[in-house]
ZALUM-862916 format. One record per residue (C-alpha): residue number from 0; residue in one letter; chain; x, y, z. Coordinates in pm, 1 decimal, padded with zeros to 6 digits. Last residue first. Layout:
! ZALUM-862916
[rec NUM,"A","A",[X,Y,Z]]
...
***
This chain:
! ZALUM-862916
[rec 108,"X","A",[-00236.8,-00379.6,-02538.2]]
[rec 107,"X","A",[-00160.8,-00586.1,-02229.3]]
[rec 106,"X","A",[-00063.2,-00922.6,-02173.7]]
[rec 105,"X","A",[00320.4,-00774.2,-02160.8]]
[rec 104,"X","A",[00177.9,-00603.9,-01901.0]]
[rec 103,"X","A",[00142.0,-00907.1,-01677.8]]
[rec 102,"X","A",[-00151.0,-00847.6,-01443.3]]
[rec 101,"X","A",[-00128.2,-00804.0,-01090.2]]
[rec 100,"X","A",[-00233.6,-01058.1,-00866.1]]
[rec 99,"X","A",[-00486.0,-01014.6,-00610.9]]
[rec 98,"X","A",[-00524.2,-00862.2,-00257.4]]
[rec 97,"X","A",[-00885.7,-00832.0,-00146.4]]
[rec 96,"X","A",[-00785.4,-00619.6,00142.5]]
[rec 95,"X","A",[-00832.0,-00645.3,00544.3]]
[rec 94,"X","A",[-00641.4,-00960.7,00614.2]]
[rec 93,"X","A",[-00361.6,-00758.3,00767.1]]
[rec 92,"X","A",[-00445.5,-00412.4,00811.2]]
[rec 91,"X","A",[-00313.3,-00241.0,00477.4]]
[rec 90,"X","A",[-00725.1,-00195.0,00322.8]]
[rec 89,"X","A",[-00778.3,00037.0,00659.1]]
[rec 88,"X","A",[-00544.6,00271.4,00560.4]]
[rec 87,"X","A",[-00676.4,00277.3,00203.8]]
[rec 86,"X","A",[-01037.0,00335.4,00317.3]]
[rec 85,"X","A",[-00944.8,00628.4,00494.2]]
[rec 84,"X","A",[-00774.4,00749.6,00196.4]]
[rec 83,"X","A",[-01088.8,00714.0,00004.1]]
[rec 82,"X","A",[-01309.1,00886.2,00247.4]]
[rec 81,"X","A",[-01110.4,01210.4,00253.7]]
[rec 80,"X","A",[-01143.3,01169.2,-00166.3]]
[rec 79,"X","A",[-01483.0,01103.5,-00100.8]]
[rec 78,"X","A",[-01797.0,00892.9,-00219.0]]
[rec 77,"X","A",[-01516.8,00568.8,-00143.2]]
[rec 76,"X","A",[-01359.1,00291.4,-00316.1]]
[rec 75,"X","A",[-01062.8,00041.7,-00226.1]]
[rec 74,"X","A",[-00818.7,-00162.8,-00491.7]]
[rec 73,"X","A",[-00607.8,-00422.4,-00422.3]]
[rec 72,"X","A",[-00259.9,-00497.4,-00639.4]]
[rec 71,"X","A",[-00021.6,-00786.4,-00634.1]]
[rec 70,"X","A",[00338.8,-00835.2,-00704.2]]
[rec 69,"X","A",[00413.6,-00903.5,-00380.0]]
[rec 68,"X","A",[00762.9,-00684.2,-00332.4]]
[rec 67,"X","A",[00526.3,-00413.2,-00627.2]]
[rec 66,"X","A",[00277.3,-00405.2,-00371.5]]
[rec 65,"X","A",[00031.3,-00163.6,-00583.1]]
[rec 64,"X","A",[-00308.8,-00016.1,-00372.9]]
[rec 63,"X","A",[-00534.5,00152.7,-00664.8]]
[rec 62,"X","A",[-00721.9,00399.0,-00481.0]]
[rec 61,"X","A",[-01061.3,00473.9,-00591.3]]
[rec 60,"X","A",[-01302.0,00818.4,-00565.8]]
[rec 59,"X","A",[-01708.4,00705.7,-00650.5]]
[rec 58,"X","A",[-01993.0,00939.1,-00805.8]]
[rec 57,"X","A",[-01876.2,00868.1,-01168.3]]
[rec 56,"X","A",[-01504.8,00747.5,-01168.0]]
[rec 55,"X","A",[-01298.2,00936.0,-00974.6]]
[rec 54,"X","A",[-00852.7,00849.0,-00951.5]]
[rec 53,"X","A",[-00608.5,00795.1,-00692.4]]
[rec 52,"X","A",[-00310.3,00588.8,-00756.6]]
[rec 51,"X","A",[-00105.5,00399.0,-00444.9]]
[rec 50,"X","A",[00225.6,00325.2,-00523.7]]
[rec 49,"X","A",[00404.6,00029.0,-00295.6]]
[rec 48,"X","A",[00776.4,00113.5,-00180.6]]
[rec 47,"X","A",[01048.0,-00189.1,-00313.6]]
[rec 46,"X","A",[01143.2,-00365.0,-00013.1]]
[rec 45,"X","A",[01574.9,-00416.8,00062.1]]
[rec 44,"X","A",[01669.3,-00690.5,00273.4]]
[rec 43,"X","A",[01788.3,-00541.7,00615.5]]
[rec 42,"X","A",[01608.8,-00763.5,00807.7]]
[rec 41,"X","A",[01381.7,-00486.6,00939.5]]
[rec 40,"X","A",[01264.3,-00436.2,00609.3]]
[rec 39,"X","A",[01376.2,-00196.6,00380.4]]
[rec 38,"X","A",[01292.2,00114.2,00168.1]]
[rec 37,"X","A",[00979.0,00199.6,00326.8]]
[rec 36,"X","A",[00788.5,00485.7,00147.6]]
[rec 35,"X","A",[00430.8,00398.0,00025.6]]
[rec 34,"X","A",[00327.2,00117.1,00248.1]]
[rec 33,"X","A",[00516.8,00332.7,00560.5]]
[rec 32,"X","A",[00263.1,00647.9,00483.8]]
[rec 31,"X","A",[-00041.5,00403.6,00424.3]]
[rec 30,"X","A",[00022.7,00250.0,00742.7]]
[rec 29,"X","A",[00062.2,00554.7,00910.7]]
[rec 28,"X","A",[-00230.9,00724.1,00801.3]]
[rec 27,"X","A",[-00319.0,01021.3,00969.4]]
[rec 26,"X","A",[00067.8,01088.1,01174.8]]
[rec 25,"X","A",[00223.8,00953.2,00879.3]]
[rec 24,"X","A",[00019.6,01239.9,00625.3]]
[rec 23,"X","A",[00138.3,01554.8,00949.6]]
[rec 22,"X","A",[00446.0,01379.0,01005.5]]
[rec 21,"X","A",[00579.7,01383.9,00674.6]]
[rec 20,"X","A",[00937.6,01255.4,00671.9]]
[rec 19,"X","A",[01074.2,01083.7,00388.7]]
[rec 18,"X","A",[01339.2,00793.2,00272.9]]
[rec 17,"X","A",[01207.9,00580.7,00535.1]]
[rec 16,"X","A",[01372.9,00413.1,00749.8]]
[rec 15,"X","A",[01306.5,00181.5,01050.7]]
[rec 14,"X","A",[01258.5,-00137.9,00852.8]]
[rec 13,"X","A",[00940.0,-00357.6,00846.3]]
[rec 12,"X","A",[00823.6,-00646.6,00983.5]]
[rec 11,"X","A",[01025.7,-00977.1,01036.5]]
[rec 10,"X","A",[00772.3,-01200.2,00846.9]]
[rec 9,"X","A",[00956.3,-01481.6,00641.8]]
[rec 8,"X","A",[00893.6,-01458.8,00325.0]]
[rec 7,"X","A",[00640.3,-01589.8,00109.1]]
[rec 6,"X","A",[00344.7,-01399.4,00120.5]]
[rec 5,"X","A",[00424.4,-01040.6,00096.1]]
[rec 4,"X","A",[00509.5,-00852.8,00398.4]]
[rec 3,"X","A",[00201.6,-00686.3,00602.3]]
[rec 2,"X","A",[00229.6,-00318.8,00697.4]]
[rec 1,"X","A",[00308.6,-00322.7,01063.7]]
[rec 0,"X","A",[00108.5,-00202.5,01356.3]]
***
């Protein structure tokens, strides 16, 4: 399974490199792993790697999920920071994440 490609574009999946190896992380969470390190799509045209930021707030661990190519941003929560990651993968599956656009920081002060 692919990470999705932002809306759009044509779909052609992703590229075949990454600019790191981890097998132990890809091997867990491979969607996660090519969300936060693919360089390319299979096209060729280059893809700017999503940033996922983890953070606890009260009794609950979040992941901030950034596709910079879509210029949108979903967010997942979890009791645990195992559970949190989990969650993450599972937020990539296509159709699986309440994807929404991020917010101009120029509007920000």
């Amino acid at each position: 399974m692919a990470i999705r490609r932002s809306t759009g574009r044509s779909d052609n999946g992703v590229s075949v490199g990454s600019a790191f190896a981890d097998p132990t992380f890809s091997g867990s969470f491979p969607l996660l792993f090519e969300f936060l390190t693919r360089v390319r799509w299979d096209d060729g045209k280059p893809r700017t790697p999503g940033t996922a930021l983890a953070f606890s707030e009260g009794e609950s661990v979040k992941i901030c999920l950034s596709d910079k190519d879509a210029g949108e941003v979903a967010f997942v929560t979890a009791r645990t920071w195992a559970g949190v990651w989990e969650a993450a993968e599972l937020a990539l599956e296509p159709g699986c994440a309440d994807w929404r656009p991020m917010k101009s920081r120029r509007n920000v002060r």
